[in-house]
C-alpha positions as CSV (number, residue, x, y, z in Angstrom):
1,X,16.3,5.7,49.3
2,X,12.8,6.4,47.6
3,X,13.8,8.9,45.5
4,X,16.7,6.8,44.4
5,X,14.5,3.8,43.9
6,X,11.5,6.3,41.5
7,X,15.2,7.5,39.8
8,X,15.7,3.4,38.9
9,X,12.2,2.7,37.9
10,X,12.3,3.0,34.2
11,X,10.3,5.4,32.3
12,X,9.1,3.0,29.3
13,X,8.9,-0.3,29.7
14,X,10.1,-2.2,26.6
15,X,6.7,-2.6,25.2
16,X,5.9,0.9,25.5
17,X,8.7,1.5,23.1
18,X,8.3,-1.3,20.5
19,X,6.6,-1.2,17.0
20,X,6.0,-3.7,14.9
21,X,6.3,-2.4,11.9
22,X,4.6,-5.4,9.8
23,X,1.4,-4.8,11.9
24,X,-0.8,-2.4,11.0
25,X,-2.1,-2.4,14.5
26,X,1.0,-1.8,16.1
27,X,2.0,1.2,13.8
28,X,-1.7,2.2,14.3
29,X,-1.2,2.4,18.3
30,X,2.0,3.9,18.0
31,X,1.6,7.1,15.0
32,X,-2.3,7.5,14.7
33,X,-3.4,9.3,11.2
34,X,0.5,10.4,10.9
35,X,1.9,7.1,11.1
36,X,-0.6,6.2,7.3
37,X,0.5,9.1,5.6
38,X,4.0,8.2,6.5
39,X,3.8,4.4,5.7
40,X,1.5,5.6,2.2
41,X,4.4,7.7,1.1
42,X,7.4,5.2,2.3
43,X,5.6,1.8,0.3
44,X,4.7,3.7,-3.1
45,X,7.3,6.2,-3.0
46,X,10.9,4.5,-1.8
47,X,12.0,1.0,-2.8
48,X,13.0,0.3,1.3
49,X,9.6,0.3,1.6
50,X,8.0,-2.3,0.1
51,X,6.9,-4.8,2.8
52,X,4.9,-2.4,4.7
53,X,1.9,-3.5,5.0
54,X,-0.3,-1.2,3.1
55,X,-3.6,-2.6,2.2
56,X,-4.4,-4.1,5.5
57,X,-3.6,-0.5,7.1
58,X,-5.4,1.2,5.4
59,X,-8.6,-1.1,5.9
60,X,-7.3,-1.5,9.7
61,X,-7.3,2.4,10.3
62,X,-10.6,2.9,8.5
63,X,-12.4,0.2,11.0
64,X,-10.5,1.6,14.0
65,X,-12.7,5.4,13.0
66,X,-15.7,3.5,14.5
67,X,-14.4,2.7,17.7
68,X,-14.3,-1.1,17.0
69,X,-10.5,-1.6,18.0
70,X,-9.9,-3.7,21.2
71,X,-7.2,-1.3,22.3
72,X,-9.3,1.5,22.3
73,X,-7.6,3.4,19.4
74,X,-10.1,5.5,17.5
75,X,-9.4,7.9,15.0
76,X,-11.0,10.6,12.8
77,X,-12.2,9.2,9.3
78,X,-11.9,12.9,7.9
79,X,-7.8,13.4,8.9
80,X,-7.9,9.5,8.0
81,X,-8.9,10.0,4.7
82,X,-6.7,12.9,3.8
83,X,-3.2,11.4,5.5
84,X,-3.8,8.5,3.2
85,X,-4.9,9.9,0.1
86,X,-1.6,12.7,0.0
87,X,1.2,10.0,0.9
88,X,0.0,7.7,-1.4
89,X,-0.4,10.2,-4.3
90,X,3.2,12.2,-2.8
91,X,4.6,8.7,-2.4
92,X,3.9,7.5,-6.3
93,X,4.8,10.7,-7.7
94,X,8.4,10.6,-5.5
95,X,9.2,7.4,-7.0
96,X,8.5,8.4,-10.5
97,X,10.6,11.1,-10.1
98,X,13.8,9.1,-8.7
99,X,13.3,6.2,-11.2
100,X,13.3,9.2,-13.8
101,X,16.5,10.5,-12.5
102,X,18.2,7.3,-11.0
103,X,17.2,5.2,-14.3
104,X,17.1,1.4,-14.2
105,X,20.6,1.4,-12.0
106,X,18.7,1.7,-9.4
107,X,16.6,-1.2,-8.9
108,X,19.5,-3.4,-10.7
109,X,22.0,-2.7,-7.9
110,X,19.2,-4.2,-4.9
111,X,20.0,-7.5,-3.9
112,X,16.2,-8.8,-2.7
113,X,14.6,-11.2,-4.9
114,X,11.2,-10.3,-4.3
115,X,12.2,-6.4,-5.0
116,X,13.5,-8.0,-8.3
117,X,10.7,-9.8,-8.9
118,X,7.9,-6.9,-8.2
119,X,10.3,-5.1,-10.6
120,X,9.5,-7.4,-13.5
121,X,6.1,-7.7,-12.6
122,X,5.9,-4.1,-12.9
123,X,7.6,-3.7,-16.4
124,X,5.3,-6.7,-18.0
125,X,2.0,-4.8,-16.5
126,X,3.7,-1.4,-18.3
127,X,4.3,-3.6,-21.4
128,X,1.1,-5.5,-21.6
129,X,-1.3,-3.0,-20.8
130,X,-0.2,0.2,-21.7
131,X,0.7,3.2,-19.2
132,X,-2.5,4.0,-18.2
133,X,-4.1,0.4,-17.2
134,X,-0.7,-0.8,-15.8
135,X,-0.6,2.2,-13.1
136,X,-4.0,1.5,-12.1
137,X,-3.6,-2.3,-11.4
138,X,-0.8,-1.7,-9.4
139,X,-2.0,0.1,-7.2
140,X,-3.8,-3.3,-6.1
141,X,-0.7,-5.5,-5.9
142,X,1.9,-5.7,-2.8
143,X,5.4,-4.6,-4.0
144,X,4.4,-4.0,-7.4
145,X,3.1,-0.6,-6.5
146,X,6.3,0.1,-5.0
147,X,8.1,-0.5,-7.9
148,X,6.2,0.2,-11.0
149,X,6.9,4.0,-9.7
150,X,10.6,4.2,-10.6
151,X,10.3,1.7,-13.0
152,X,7.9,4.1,-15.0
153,X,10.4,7.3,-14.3
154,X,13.3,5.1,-15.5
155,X,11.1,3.6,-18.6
156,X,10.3,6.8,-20.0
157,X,6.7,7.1,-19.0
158,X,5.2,10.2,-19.9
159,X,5.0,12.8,-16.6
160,X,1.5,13.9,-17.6
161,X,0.3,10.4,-18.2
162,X,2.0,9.0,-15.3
163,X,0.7,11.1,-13.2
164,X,-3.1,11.7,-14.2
165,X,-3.2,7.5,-13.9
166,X,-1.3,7.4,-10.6
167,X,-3.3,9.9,-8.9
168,X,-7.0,8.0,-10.2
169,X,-6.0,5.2,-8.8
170,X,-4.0,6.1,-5.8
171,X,-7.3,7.9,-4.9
172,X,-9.8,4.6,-5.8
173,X,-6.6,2.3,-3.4
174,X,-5.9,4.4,-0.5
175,X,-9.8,6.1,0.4
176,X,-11.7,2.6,-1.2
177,X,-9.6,0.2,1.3
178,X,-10.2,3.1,4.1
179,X,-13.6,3.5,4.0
180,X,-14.4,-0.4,3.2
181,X,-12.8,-0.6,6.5
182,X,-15.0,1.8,8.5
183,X,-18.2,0.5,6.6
184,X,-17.8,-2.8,7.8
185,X,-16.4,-1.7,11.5
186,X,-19.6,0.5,11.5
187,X,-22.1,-2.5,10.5
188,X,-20.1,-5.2,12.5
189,X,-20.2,-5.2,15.9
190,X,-16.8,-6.2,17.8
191,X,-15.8,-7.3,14.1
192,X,-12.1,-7.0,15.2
193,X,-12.0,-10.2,16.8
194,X,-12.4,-10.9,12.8
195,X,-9.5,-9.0,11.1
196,X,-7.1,-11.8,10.2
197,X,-9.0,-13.6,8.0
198,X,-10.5,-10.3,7.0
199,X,-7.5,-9.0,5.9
200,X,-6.4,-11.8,4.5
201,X,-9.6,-11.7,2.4
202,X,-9.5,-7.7,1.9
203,X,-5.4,-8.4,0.2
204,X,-7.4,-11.0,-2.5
205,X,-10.4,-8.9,-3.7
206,X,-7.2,-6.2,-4.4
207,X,-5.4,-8.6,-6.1
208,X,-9.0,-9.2,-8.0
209,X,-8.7,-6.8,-10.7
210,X,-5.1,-8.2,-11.9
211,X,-6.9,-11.4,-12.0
212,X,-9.3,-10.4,-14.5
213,X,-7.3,-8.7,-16.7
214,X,-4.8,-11.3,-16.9
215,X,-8.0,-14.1,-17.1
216,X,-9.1,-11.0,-20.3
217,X,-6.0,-11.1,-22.5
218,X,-5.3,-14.9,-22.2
219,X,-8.6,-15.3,-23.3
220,X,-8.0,-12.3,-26.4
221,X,-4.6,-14.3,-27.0
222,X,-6.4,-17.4,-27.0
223,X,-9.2,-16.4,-29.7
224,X,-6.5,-14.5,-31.3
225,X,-4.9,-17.7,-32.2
226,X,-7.9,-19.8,-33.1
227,X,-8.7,-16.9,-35.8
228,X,-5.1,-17.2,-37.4
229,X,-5.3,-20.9,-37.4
């Protein structure tokens, strides 16, 4: 009878098993360092991965380094930095290369709106502010980074160019928003009570540079046209 009863017992319990992946906690918990490096590589490199939550992983796994999570998860800042750093660099160049080889088919046979609209996003950053510029802002901006990627493979983008720009700012996105996070977990004492709004506040300062460039040209465009008239 007992042994039948420890045979019954489950092993897991359902909350054991589940992941959330829309919260970087959650994945955090689950996967450790691997679980980044995976997620890096699946939002900037595959088109099925575009709501992962990137920039508030990335500033989430930096702050858990100092010990500051309420779980207890702690990881190591140096494996941190490294898991982040190649699946966002591997991830970009991936998508390059299936945009490159797939051609615009591939984004005009999905069916979700906001894929479409990150698309277009994308291709206006490309034409507005040249290769170089345009692969460096998106970095900053949710969904756009994972399209601009095949969008540049399937636009003709040089390889060289794409991929000196991609790996500058992959480099400034995925080890800036990781060590921002462990700077503030290491001055902030139980600042995890804080991450929502933090978070929330972290995903606007990355959509800051966007902001001014747009807020730059309108302003070119707009003393461009006083000039002709």
């Amino acid at each position: 009878m007992r042994g039948s009863a420890m045979m019954a017992a489950p092993m897991f319990t359902a909350s054991d098993l589940a992941v959330n992946i829309l919260s970087a906690q959650s994945l955090l918990a689950a996967f450790g360092v691997l679980g980044v490096g995976v997620v890096m590589f699946a939002e900037t490199g595959l088109l099925i991965g575009f709501f992962l939550p990137g920039d508030s992983l990335l500033f989430t796994a930096g702050l858990l380094c100092t010990g500051s999570g309420h779980d207890g998860v702690k990881l190591s800042l140096a494996p941190l930095l490294i898991a982040a750093a190649v699946g966002a660099l591997a991830g970009a160049q991936t998508g390059y290369l299936i945009g490159r080889k797939a051609g615009g088919a591939l984004l005009a046979r999905d069916s979700s709106p906001r894929l479409k609209s990150g698309a277009h996003r994308a291709e206006e950053l490309l034409e507005r502010y040249g290769h170089a510029k345009a692969i460096v802002l998106a970095r900053f901006v949710p969904v756009v980074r994972t399209v601009l990627n095949p969008m540049a493979g399937a636009l003709g983008v040089p390889l060289r160019t794409f991929t000196v720009w991609q790996v500058a700012g992959g480099l400034v996105w995925s080890i800036g928003l990781t060590l921002g996070g462990y700077a503030l977990g290491s001055s902030i004492p139980n600042v995890d009570r804080y991450l929502l709004p933090i978070i929330a506040v972290i995903v606007l300062v990355s959509l800051a540079p966007l902001a001014a460039e747009l807020y730059r040209s309108r302003r070119q465009g707009a003393a461009g046209g006083e000039a002709q008239g």
